[in-house]
N, C-alpha and C positions, 0 to 999 in steps of 0.2 A: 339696501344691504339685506343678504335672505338669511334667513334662520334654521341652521342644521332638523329637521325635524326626528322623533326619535319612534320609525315606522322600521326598525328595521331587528330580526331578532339575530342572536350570535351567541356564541360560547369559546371559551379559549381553554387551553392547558396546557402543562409542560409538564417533562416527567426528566428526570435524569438518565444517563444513558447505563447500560448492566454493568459496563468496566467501566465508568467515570468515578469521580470522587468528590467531585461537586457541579452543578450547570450552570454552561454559560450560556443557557438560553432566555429569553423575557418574550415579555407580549403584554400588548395594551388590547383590551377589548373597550370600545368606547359605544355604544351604539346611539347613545342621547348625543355626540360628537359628529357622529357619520364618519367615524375614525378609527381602523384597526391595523397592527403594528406586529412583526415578530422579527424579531435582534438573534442576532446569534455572534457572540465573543470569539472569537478568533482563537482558534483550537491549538493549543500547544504555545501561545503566546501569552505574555505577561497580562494580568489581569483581565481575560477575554469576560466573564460574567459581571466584574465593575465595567467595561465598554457597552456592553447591549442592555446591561439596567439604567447606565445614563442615557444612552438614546433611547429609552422606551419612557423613561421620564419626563425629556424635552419635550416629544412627541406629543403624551397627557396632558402635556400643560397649555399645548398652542390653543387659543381661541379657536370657539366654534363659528363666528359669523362669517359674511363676506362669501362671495361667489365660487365658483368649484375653482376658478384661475385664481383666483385670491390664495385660498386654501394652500394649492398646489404651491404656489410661490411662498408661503409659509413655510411649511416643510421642507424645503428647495434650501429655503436660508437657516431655519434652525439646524438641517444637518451639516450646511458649509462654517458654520458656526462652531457644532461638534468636533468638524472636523480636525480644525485647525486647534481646538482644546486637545482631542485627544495627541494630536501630532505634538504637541509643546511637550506634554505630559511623557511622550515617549522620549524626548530628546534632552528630558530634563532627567529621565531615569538613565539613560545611557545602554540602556538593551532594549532586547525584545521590542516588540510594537503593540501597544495597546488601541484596537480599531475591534468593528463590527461590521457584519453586513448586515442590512434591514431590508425588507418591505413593506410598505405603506401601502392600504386602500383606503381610498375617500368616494363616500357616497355622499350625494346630493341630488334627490327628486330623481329623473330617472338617469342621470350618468355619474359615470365611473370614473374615478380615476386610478392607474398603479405604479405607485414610484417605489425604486428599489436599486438597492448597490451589493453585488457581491451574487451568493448564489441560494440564500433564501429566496423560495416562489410563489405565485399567487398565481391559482386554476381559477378555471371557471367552469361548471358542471353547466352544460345548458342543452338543451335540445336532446336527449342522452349521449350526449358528445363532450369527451374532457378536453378542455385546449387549456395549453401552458400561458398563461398572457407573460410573465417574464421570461430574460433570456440570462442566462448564469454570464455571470464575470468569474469566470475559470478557468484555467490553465488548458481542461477537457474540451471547455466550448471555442476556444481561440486554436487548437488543436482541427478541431471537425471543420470551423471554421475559414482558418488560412492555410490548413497543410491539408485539405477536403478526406479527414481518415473518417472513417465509421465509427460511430459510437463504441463499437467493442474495442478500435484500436485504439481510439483516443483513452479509454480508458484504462490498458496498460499502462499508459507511460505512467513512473514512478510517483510524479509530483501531479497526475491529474486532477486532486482535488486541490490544489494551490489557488487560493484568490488571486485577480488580476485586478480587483476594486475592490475599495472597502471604505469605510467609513474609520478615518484616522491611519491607514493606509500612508505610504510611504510617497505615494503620488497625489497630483490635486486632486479633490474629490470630482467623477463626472457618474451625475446620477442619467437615469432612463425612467420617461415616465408614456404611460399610455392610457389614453381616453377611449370611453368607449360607450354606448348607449345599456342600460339593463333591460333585461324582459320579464315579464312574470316569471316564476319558475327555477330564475337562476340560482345558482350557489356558488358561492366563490371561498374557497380557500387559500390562507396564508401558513405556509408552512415552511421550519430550520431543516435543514439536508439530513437529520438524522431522522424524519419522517419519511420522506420521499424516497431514500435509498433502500427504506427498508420496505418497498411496498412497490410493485409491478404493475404496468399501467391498468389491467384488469380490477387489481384489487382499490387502488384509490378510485375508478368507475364504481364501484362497487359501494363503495364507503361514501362517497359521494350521494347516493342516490338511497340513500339507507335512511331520509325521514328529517327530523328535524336538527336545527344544530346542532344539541345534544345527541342524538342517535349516532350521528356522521361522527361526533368528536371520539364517541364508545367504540363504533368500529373501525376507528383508524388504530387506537392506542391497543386495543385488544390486538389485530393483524398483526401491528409492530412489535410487542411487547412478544410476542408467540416468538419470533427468531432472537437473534443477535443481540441487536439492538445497542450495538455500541456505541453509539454517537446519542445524546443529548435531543429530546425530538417537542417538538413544540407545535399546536395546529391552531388554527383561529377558523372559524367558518362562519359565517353572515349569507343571510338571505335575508336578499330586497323585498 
């Protein structure tokens, strides 16, 4: 049985969003775990900030031992576990839906893994190349997807940002996980849609490639914080 080791440095933050009134965003930084997390509560739904602070909770508290397939299946079951909590909890209050979308990385030695529901994402700065390793569960990407519109058309439609998954969601939970090997050099971040949206793929390159986790965490929040910023924004960033 291997022992997470703790070789890895990282920083997390969340900020509220400029017209919010309170966040429903979290994040678990674990780096002695080889474990990092960002929740984001279901926006306009009943308690979205108590949903992604108890899955960012479970998350903390999984054991660190056992193999990267161990792990993964950990996770796999404490959120089919959430799941089904949060979904009683909805049907016992009779409205709204209390769920979350998350992403999960787990590092161990030199692989990866990224499990995720909903349309929080997890980059990967590498080679100076940003590639998205999740794919959104959104109403936008099942759009682009099965009706082949372009990103700008999918993006009109009214309910674009509608989750198609979620954690406590109205249907059974189906998570997406991806392995992958790391290289020196990498960086990977996990980040809630009110980061991403607010930021052009230049500029998260950008922010990416700005230094240590701390550096990357200043120039993202700086960038974002300059516009709008309506939506609730959360980053976590680890380098292996």
């Amino acid at each position: 049985m291997s022992q997470v080791r703790s070789q890895w440095r990282s920083t997390g933050r969340t900020a509220r969003g400029k017209t919010r009134t309170h966040n429903e965003d979290a994040f678990f930084d674990g780096p002695q775990r080889g474990c990092w997390a960002v929740a984001d509560g279901m926006g306009g739904h009943r308690a979205g900030d108590v949903a992604s602070q108890r899955v960012i909770s479970r998350l903390a508290s999984l054991p660190q031992q056992g193999s990267l397939e161990e792990r993964v299946e950990a996770v796999r079951h404490c959120l089919r576990g959430l799941d089904c909590e949060l979904g009683q909890a909805t049907e016992q209050a009779g409205e709204g839906i209390m769920g979350s979308t998350v992403v999960v990385l787990l590092l161990d030695s030199h692989r990866a893994a990224c499990i995720w529901v909903g349309d929080s994402r997890c980059y990967l700065w590498r080679g100076q190349r940003l590639y998205q390793l999740s794919r959104d569960h959104s109403l936008r990407q099942h759009l682009m997807d099965k009706q082949r519109l372009s990103p700008e058309q999918a993006q009109a439609h009214p309910d674009a940002g509608a989750l198609t998954r979620a954690v406590g969601g109205r249907q059974p939970l189906s998570l997406e996980v991806l392995e992958l090997c790391t290289r020196p050099g990498d960086v990977f971040l996990l980040c809630s849609d009110g980061l991403y949206q607010g930021l052009s793929h230049g500029e998260l390159s950008g922010a990416l490639n700005a230094g240590s986790p701390w550096q990357v965490v200043d120039r993202l929040f700086t960038d974002v914080l300059r516009g709008p910023a309506r939506d609730d924004l959360t980053a976590v960033v680890v380098q292996p």
